[in-house]
FINULO-457743 format. One line per field, with one value per residue: residue in one letter; chain; residue number from 1; x, y, z of N, C-alpha, C in turn. Coordinates in steps of 0.1 Angstrom, whole numbers. Layout:
aa = [A ...]
ch = [A ...]
i = [NUM ...]
n_X = [X ...]
n_Y = [Y ...]
n_Z = [Z ...]
ca_X = [X ...]
ca_Y = [Y ...]
ca_Z = [Z ...]
c_X = [X ...]
c_Y = [Y ...]
c_Z = [Z ...]
This chain:
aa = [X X X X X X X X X X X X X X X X X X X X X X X X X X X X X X X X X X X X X X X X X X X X X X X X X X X X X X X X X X X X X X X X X X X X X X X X X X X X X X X X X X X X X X X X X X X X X X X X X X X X X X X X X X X X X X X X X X X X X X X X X X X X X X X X X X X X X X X X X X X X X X X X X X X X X X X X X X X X X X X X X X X X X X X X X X X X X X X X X X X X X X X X X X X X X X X X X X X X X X X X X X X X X X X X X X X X X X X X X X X X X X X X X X X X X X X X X X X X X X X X X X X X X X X X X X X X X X X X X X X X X X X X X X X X X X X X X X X X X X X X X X X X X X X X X X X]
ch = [A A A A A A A A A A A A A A A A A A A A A A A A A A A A A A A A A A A A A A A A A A A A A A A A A A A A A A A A A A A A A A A A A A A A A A A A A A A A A A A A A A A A A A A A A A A A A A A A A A A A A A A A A A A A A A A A A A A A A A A A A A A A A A A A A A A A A A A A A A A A A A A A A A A A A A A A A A A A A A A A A A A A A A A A A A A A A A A A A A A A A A A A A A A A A A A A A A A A A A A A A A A A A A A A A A A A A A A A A A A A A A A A A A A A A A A A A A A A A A A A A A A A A A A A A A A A A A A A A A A A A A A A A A A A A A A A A A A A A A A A A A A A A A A A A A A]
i = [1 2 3 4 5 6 7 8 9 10 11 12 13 14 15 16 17 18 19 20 21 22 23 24 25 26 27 28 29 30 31 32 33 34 35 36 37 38 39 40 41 42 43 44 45 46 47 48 49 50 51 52 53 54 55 56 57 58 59 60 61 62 63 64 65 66 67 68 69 70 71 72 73 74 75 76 77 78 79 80 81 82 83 84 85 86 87 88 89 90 91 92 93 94 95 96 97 98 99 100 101 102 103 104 105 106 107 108 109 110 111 112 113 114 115 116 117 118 119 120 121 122 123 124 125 126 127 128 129 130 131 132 133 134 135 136 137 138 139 140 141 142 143 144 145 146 147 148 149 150 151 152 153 154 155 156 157 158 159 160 161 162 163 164 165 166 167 168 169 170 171 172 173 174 175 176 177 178 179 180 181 182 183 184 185 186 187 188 189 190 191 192 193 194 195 196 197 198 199 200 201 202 203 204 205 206 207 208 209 210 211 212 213 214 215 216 217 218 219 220 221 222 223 224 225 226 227 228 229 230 231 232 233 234 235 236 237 238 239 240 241 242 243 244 245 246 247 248 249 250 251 252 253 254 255 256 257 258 259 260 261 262 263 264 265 266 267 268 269 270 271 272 273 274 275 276 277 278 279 280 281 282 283 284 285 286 287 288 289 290 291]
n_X = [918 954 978 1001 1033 1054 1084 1107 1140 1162 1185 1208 1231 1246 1263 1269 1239 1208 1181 1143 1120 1089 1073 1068 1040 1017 1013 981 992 984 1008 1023 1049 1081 1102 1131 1155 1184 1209 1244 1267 1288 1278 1255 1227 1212 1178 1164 1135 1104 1072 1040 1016 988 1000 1017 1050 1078 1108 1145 1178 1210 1230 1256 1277 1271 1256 1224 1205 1171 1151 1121 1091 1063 1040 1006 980 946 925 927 913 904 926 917 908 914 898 915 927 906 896 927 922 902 910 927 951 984 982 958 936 910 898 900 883 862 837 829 826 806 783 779 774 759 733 737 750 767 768 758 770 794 793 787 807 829 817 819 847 857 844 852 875 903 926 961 986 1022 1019 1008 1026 1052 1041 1013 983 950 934 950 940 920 915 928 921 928 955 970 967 970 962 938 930 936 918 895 895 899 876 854 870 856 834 826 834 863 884 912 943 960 985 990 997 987 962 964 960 964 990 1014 1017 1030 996 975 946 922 903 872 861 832 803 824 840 866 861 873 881 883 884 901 890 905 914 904 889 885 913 935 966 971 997 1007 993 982 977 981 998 1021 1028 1031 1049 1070 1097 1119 1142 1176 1199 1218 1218 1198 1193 1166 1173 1160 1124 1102 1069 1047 1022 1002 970 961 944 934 935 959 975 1008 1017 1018 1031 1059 1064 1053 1031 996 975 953 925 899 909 920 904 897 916 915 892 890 915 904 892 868 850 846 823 805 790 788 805 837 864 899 925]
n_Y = [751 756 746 764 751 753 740 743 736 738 723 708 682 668 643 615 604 583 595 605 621 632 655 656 662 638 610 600 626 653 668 693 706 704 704 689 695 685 693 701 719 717 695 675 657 626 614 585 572 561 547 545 523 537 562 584 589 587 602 592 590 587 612 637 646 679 715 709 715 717 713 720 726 725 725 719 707 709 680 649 614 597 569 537 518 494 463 456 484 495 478 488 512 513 505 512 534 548 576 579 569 550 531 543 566 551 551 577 588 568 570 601 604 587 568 585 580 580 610 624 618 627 652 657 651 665 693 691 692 711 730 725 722 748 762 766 776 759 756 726 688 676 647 643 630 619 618 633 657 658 662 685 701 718 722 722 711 690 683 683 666 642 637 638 612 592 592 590 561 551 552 532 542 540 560 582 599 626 646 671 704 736 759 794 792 800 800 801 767 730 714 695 671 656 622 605 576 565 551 542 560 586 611 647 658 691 700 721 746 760 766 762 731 728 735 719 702 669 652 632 602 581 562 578 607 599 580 598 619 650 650 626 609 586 573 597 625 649 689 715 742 760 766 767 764 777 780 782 794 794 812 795 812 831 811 808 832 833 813 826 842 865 895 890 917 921 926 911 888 882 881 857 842 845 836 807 797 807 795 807 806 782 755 738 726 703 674 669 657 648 655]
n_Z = [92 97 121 139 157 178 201 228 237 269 280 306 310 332 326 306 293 287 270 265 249 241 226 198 174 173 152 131 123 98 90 73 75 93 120 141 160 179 193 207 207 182 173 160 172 158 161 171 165 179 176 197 202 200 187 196 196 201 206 209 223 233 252 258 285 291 278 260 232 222 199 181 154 141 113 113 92 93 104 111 108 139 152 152 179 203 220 234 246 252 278 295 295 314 337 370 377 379 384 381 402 404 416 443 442 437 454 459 429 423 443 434 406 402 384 358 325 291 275 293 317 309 306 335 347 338 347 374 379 369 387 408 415 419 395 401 391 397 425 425 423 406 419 419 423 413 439 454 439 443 473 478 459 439 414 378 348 343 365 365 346 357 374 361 344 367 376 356 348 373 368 348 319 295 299 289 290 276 265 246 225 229 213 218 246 284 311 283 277 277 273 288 288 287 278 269 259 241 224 205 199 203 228 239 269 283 316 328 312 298 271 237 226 197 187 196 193 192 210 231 240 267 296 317 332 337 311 292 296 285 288 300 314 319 341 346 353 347 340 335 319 303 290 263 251 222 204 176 156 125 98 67 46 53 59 47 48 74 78 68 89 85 97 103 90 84 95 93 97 118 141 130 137 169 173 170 185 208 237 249 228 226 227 252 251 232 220 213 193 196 173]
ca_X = [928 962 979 1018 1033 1071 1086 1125 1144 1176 1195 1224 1236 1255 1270 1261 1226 1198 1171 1133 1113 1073 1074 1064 1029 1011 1006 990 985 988 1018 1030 1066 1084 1116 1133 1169 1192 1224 1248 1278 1288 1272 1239 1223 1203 1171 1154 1121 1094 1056 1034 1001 985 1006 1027 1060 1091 1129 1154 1189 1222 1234 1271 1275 1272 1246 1221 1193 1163 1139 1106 1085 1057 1029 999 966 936 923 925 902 911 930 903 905 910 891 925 935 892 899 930 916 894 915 932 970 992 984 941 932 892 897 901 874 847 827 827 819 789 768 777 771 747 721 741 759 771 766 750 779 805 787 784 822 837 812 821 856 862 843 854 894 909 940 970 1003 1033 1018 1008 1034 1046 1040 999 974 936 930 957 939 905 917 932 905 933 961 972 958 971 954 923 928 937 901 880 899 899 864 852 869 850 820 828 835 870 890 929 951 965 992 990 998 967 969 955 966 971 999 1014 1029 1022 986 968 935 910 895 863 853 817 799 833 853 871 861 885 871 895 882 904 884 915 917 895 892 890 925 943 974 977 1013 1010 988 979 970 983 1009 1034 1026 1031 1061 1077 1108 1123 1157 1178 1214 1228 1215 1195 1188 1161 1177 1149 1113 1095 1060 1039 1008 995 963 963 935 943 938 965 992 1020 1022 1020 1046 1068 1066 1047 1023 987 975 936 912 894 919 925 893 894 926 913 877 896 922 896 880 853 840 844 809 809 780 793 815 850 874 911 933]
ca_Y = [760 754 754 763 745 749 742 748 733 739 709 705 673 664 633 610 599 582 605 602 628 632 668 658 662 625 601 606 641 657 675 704 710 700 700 688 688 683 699 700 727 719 681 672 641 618 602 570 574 548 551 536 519 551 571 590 595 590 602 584 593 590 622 634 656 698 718 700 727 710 726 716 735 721 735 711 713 704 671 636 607 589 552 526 513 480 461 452 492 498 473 491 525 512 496 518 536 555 593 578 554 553 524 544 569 544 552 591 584 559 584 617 601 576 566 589 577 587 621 630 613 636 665 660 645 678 703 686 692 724 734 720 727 759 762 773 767 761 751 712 686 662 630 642 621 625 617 640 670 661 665 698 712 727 720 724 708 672 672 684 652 628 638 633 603 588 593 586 549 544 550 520 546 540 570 587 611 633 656 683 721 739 774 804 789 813 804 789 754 719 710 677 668 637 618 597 567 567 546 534 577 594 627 651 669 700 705 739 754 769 763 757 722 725 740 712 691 656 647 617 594 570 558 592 617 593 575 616 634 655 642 612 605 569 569 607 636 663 699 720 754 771 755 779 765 779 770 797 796 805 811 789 821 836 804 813 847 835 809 832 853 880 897 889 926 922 926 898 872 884 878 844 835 847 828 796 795 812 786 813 801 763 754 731 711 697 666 672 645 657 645]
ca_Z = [96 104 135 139 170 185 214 227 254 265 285 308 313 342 326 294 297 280 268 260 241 234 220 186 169 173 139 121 122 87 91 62 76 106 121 152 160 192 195 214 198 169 168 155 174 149 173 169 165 181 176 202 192 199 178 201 185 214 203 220 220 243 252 268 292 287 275 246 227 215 191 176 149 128 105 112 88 95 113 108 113 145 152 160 195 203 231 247 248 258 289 297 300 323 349 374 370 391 389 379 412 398 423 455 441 428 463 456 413 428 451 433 397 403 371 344 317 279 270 303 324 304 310 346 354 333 352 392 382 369 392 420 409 413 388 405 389 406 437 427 427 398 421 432 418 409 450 462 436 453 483 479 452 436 405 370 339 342 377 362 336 362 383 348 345 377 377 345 350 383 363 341 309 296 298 290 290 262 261 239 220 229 211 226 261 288 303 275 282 272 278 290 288 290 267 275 248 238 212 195 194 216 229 250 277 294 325 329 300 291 258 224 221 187 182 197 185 200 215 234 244 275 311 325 326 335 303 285 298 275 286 304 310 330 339 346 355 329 346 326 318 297 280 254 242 215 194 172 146 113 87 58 33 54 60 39 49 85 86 67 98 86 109 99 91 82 112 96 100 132 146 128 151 176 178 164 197 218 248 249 216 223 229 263 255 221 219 203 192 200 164]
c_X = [941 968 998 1023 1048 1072 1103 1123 1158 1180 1203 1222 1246 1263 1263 1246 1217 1179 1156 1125 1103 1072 1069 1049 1028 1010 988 982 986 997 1024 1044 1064 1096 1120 1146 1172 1205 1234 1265 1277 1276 1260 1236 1210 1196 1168 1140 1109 1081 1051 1019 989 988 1015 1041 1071 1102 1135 1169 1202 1228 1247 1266 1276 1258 1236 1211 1188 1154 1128 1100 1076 1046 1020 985 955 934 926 915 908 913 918 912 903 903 904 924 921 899 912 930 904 900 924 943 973 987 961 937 920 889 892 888 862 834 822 818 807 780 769 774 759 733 726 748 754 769 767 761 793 802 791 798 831 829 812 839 866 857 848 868 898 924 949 984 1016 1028 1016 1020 1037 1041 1021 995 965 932 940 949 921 901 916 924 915 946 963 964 961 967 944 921 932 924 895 887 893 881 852 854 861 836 817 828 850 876 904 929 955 972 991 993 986 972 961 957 975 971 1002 1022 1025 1013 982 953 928 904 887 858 838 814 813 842 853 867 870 874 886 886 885 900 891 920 907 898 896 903 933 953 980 993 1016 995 985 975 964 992 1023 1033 1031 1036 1070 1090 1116 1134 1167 1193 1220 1215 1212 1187 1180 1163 1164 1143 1105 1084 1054 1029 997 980 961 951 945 942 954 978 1004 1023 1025 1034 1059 1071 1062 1033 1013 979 959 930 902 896 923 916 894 904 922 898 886 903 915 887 866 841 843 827 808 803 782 805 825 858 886 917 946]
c_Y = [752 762 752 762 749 750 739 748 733 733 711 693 671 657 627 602 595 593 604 612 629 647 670 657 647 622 599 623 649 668 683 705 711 700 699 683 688 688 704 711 726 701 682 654 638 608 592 570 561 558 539 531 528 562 582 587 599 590 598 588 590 607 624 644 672 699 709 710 713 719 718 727 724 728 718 716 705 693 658 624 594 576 543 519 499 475 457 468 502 492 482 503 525 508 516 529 546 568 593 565 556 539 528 560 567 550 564 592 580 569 596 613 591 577 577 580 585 602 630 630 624 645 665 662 661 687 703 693 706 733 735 721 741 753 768 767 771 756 732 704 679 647 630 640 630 620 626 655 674 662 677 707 720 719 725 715 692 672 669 671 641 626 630 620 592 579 588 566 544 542 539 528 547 554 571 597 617 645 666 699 724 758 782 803 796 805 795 777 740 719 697 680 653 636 607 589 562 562 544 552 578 608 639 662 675 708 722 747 765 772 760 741 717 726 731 699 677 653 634 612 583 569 571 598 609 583 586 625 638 653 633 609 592 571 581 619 649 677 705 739 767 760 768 769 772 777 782 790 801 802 804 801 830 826 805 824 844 822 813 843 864 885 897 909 928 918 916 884 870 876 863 833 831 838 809 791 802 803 792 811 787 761 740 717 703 684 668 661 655 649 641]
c_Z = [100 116 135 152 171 202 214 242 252 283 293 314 320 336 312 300 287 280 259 260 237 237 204 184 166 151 141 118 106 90 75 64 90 104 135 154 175 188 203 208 185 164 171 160 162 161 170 175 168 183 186 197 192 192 180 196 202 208 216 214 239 242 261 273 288 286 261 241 220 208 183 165 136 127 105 102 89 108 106 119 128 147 158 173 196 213 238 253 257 273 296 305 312 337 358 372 382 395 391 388 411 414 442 453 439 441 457 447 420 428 439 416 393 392 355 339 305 282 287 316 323 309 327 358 351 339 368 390 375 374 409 427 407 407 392 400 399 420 438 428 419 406 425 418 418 425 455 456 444 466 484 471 446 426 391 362 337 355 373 356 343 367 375 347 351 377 368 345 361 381 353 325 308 290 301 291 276 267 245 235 222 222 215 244 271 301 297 275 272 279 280 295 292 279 270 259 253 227 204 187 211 220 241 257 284 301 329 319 296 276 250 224 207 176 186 191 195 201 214 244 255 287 321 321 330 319 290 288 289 274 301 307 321 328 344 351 346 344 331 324 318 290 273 248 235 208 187 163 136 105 75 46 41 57 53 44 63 88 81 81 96 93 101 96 91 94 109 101 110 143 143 138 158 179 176 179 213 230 249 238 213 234 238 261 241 219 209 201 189 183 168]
């Protein structure tokens, strides 16, 4: 199935500024059609595009002062097979990081995990912490950590993925972050998840079982969410007007008709959407790899 993703931001810049971008669909995702511009009136910025060894995909651009519109839209199909893992970027995922202190949780992990691992360990880390987490948006804070959300027992979906994180490294299983389009996502924003390595793959676990795993499109990749913010900026001042995500599902007998914009009309295809971006039919106890 494909999955059709946009997202739309609209800018004001106080002053000229440098500006950093993870809004696009990860390498190498098989991408059908994509587009992404910046604009600013009449002028069209051209970005500079860097891939990190993950595959995240950062535009960079200088920007002048006023308003700037940014726009996103790609047609992704299918999956692809994921980047091998090196043992530097293994060791990495294991060590601590700013928003995932597995360091200042290892006591907690110990006792309340004690004698699981693989399979059993996943299970147990993703069923403490969506249970243990109510989701309340708007109330967390960007600077609270995976010990500020288990304090409070409460957050959005990059707390939920710093916990499994946090937690996950204190168990000595190397685990990230991931930003992502999740379709069916109610409400709809960018999403972040976790991903725990096991036998030589990655598998994403979303604590806030808000979403299908298997409908999601990788962003960005790494330590945490400071490693995967959708945007970034050094030198000036950027206010965020208006942000519009989306992330639909389409049956591939109906993609053409759907990314012409025409409304799906068959009650079979509907249903197929609908189970496809539905969390209700992502099956918990199943390992997923995110592409």
């Amino acid at each position: 199935m494909q999955r059709i993703v946009t997202a739309e931001l609209d800018l004001d810049l106080g002053s000229s500024v440098d500006l950093i971008f993870q809004i696009a669909a990860a390498q190498p995702a098989p991408v059908v059609r994509e587009e992404l511009t910046f604009t600013q009136g009449d002028r069209v910025y051209t970005p500079n595009e860097i891939v990190d060894q993950s595959g995240s995909r950062l535009h960079t651009l200088r920007g002048e002062g006023g308003p700037l519109a940014v726009r996103y839209e790609a047609v992704i199909d299918g999956h692809v097979a994921q980047r091998s893992t090196s043992d530097l970027e293994a060791i990495t995922y294991l060590r601590p990081s700013r928003y995932c202190q597995s360091d200042e949780v290892f006591s907690q992990a110990r006792r309340q995990f004690r004698g699981l691992q693989g399979v059993e360990l996943i299970t147990a880390v993703s069923e403490f912490v969506a249970t243990s987490t109510t989701y309340t948006p708007g109330l967390s804070q960007g600077t609270d950590s995976a010990v500020t959300t288990l304090m409070t027992g409460q957050g959005v979906c990059r707390d939920y993925a710093h916990v499994v994180i946090a937690l996950l490294r204190a168990m000595d299983m190397p685990a990230r972050y991931a930003a992502c389009f999740a379709p069916g996502l109610r409400p709809m924003d960018f999403h972040a998840v976790a991903e725990a390595y096991l036998d030589g793959s990655w598998y994403v676990i979303d604590a806030t079982r808000l979403a299908n795993r298997r409908s999601l499109v990788r962003i960005a990749t790494g330590r945490d969410a400071a490693d995967c913010a959708f945007l970034s900026y050094h030198g000036g001042h950027v206010g965020l007007k208006r942000m519009h995500v989306d992330a639909i599902v389409v049956p591939d007998s109906a993609s053409d008709v759907a990314v012409q914009g025409v409304a799906l009309q068959d009650v079979a295809m509907q249903d197929a959407v609908a189970a496809a971006s539905d969390p209700a039919h992502d099956d918990l106890a199943d390992l997923v790899q995110l592409a």
